[in-house]
C-alpha positions as CSV (number, residue, x, y, z in Angstrom):
1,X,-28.2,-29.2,-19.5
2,X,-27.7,-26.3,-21.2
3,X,-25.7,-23.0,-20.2
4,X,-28.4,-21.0,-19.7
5,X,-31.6,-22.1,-17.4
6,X,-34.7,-20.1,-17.9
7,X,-36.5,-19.7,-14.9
8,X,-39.0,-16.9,-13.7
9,X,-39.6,-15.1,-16.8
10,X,-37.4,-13.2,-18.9
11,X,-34.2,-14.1,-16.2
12,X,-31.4,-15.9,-16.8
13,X,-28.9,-17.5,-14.8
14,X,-25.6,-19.5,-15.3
15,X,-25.8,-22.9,-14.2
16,X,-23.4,-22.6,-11.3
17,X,-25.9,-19.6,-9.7
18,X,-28.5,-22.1,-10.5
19,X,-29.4,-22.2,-6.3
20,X,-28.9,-18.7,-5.6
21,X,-32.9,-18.0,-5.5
22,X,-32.5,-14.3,-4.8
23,X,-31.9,-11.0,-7.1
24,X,-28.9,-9.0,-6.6
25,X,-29.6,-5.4,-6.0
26,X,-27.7,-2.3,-5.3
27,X,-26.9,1.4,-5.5
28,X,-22.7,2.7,-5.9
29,X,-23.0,5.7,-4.4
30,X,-19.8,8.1,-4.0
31,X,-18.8,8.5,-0.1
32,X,-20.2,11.9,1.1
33,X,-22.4,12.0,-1.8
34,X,-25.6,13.0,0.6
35,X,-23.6,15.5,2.8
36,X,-22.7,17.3,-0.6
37,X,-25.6,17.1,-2.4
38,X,-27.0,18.9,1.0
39,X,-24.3,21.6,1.2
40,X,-25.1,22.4,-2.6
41,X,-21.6,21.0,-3.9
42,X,-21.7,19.4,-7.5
43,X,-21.1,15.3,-7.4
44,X,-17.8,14.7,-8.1
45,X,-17.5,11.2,-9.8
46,X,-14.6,9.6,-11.6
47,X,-16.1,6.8,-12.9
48,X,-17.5,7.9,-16.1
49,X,-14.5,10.5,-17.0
50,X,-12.3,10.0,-20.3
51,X,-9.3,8.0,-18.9
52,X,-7.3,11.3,-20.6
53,X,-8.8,13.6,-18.1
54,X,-8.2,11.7,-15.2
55,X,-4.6,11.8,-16.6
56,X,-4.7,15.5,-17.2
57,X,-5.8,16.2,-13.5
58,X,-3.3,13.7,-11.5
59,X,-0.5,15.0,-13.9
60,X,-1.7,18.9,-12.8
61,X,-1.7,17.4,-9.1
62,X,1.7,16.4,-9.1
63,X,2.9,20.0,-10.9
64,X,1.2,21.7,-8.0
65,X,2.8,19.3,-5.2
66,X,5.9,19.8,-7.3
67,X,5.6,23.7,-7.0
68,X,5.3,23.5,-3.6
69,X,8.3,21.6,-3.1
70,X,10.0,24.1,-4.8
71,X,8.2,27.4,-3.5
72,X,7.3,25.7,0.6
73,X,4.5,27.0,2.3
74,X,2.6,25.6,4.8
75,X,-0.1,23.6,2.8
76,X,-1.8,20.9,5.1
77,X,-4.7,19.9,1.9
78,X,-1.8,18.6,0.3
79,X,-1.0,16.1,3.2
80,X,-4.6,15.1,2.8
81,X,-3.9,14.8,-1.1
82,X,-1.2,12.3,-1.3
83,X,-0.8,10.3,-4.4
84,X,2.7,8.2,-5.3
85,X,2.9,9.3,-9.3
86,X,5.4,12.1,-8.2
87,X,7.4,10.3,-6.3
88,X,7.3,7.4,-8.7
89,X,8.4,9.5,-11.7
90,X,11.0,10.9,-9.4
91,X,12.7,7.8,-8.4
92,X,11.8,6.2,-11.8
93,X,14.4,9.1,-13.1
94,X,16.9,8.6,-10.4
95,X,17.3,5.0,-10.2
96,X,18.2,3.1,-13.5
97,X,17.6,-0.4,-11.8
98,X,14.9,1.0,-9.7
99,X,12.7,-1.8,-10.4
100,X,15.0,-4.4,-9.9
101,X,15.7,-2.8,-6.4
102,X,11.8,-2.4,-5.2
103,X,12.1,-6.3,-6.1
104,X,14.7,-7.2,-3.9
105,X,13.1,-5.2,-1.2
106,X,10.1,-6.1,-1.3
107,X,11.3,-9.8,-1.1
108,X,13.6,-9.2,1.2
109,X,10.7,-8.1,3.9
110,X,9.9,-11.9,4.2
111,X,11.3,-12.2,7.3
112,X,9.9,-9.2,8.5
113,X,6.4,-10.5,7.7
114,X,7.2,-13.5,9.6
115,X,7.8,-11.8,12.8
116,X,4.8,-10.0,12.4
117,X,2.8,-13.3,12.1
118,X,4.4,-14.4,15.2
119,X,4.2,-11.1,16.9
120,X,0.3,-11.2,16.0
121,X,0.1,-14.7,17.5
122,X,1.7,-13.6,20.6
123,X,-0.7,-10.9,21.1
124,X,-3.7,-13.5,21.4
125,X,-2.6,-14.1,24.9
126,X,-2.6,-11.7,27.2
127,X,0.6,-9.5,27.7
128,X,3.0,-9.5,29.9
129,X,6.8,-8.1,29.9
130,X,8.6,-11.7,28.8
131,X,6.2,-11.9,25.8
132,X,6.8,-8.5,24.9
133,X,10.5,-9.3,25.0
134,X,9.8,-12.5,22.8
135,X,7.9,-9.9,20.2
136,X,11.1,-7.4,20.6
137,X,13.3,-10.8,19.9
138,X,11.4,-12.3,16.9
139,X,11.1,-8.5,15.1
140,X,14.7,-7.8,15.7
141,X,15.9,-11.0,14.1
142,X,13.3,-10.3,11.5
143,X,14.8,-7.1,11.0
144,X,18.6,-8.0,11.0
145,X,17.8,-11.1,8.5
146,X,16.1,-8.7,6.1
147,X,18.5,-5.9,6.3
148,X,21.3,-8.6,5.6
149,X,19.8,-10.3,2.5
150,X,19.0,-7.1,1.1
151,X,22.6,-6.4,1.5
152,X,23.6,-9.5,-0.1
153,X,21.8,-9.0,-2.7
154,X,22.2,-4.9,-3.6
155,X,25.6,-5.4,-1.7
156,X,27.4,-6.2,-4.9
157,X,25.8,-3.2,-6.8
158,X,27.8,-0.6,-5.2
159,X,31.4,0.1,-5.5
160,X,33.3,-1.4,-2.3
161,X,33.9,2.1,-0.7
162,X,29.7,3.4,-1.0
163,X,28.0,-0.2,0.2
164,X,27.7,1.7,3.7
165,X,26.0,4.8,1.6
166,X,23.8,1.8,-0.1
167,X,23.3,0.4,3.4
168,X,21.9,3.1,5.1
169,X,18.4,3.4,3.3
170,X,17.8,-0.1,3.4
171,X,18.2,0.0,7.3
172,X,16.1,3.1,8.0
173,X,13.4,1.0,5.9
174,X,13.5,-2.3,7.6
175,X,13.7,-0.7,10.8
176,X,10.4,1.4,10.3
177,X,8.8,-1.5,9.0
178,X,9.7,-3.2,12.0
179,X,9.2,-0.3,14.7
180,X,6.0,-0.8,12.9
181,X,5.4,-4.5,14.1
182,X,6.4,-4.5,17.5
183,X,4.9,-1.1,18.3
184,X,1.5,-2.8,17.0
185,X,-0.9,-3.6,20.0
186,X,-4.2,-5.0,20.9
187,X,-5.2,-1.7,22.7
């Protein structure tokens, strides 16, 4: 059997969409395409731009968020704006080993996750104020086992009188991240 079947016509298919039977059909339309098109407003589609203006414009972006960092004003279209490349570049500048400490971080939210499986399977059931204490329980161990192997692991990094300067970020993180799971409800 060859690659290529030829069936109905001019069509072709690949052997392993041999028993599909159907046409694939479709439109990509940009969200709020219609409701602009109505309201007179031109489309606005990246798709087809020259990779060096789409550059050009999330470079200008993150001058203008920059200026407004540095000349505040209440600006809520920027809040519905948000983009990471600014604050990338920024701690890309700060942070030699930046990287290498994103790694560790990111690994280090294993046991984090692992509460939040178990807190997710705890909330199949229906709640009551000793399984909510078993959620509290498994996110708070999740949290102190991540705080501590981050520390083990960037611990060494800092000179002995700053690792409660280094410690301090990692902390606020883990404990969002996990204010985040055991706030999570069915509700």
């Amino acid at each position: 059997m060859t690659s290529t079947n030829m069936a109905s016509g001019d069509e072709t298919k690949l052997d392993m969409f041999e028993d599909f039977g159907g046409s694939v059909e479709g439109d990509m339309t940009v969200p709020n395409q219609q409701r602009n098109q109505q309201l007179g407003k031109p489309e606005f589609n990246t798709l087809d731009e020259p990779i060096r203006d789409t550059v050009l414009r999330d470079l200008k972006a993150v001058g203008v968020k920059f200026y407004h960092v540095l000349y505040p004003k209440e600006k809520k279209s920027l809040l519905k704006e948000w983009d990471l490349w600014g604050p990338l570049l920024l701690c890309t500048f700060m942070a030699i080993s930046f990287f290498q400490s994103v790694c560790v971080l990111g690994y280090c939210l294993l046991p984090t996750t692992i509460a939040l499986i178990v807190c997710r399977i705890i909330l199949l059931v229906e709640q009551t104020t000793f399984l909510f204490i078993v959620r509290f329980v498994a996110t708070m161990i999740g949290f102190g086992w991540a705080t501590f192997a981050s520390m083990v692991f960037l611990g060494d990094s800092q000179p002995a009188g700053r690792k409660a300067l280094a410690v301090y970020p990692m902390f606020l993180f883990y404990f969002v991240i996990s204010w985040l799971v055991i706030s999570h409800s069915t509700t």
